[in-house]
N, C-alpha and C positions, 0 to 999 in steps of 0.2 A: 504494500500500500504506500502511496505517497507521501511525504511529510506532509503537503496540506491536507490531504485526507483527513490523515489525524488531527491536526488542530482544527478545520473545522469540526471534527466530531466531538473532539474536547470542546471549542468554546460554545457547540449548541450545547451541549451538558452543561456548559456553566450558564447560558443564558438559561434552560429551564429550570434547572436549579435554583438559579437567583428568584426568577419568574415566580417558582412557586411559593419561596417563600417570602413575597410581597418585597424585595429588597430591589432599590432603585440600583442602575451601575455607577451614579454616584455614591451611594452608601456604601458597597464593596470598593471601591476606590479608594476610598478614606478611609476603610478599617485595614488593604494591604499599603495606603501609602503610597499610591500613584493618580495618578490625574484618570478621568474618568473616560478618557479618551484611549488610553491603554487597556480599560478593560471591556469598551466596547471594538477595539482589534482584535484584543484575546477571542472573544465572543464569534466574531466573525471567521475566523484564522485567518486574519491576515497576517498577524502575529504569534509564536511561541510561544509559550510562558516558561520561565526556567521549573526544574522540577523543586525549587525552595520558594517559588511565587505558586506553583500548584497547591503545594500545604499552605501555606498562607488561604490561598481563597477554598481549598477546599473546609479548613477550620469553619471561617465567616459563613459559608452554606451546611456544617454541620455534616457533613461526611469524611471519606479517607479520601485520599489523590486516588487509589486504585477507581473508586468510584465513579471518576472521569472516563474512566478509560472500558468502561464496562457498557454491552452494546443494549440498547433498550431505552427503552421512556423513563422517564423520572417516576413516573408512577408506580412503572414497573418496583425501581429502587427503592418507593416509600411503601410497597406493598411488602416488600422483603424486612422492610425495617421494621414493620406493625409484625410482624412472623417471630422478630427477634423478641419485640415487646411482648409479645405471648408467651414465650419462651421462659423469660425468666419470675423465677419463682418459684420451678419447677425442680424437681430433682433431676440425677442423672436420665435415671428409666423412666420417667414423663416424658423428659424432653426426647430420648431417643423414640418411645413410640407415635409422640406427634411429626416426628420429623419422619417415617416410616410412612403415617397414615397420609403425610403432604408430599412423598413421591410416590405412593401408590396413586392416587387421584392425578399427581400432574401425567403422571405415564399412562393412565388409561385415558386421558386427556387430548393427551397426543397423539394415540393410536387409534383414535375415532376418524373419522371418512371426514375430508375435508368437504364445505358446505361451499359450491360457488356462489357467490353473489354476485 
C-alpha cells in the first residue's frame, strides 16, 4: 500500500474519531500543541504525523495509536470498546465464556448467504 494510502486512512480515523467525540480540530490542536491547520492535513493525509504526534492525538481521542491503524468504522471501535466494558467485573471463566458465546454468533454471522441489495 502507498504511504498516502495510509495516512489518509489514519487521518479519516482521526477525523471520525475527533467527529464523534464532539471535538473541534481546533480543540485537538491545542491539546497536541500545533496550529489547527496541521491537524486538519493530518486528517486529510496530506500530511504524516510522527509516531510521538500519533500518541499525542490518539490520548486526546481516548484510544491507543494501534487504533488508527485498525480497518473499520469508529463504530465498529466503540462497539468493541462497550464489549470490553462488559467484560470487566467478571472473572477469568465469565469473561472467557462470553468471549466464546461473541465468536460463536460473529462466525455463524459470517457464514450466513450474503443478502444482495
Amino acid at each position: 500500500m502507498k504511504d498516502k494510502g495510509i495516512a489518509s486512512e489514519v487521518g479519516a480515523a482521526i477525523a471520525a474519531l475527533r467527529k464523534q467525540q464532539r471535538l473541534t480540530q481546533a480543540q485537538v490542536a491545542e491539546s497536541i500543541n500545533v496550529e489547527k491547520e496541521t491537524v486538519s492535513r493530518i486528517e486529510t493525509g496530506v500530511i504524516s504525523p510522527s509516531l510521538a504526534r500519533l500518541r499525542q492525538i490518539a490520548d486526546v481521542l481516548g484510544c491507543t495509536p494501534a487504533d488508527l491503524f485498525r480497518p473499520g468504522s469508529p463504530d465498529a471501535l466503540d462497539q468493541a470498546h462497550k464489549i470490553v466494558e462488559l467484560l470487566q467485573g467478571l472473572n477469568e471463566n465469565e469473561r472467557a465464556m462470553v468471549v466464546r458465546v461473541v465468536g460463536e454468533v460473529a462466525g455463524a454471522l459470517r457464514q450466513r448467504p450474503c443478502k444482495e441489495a
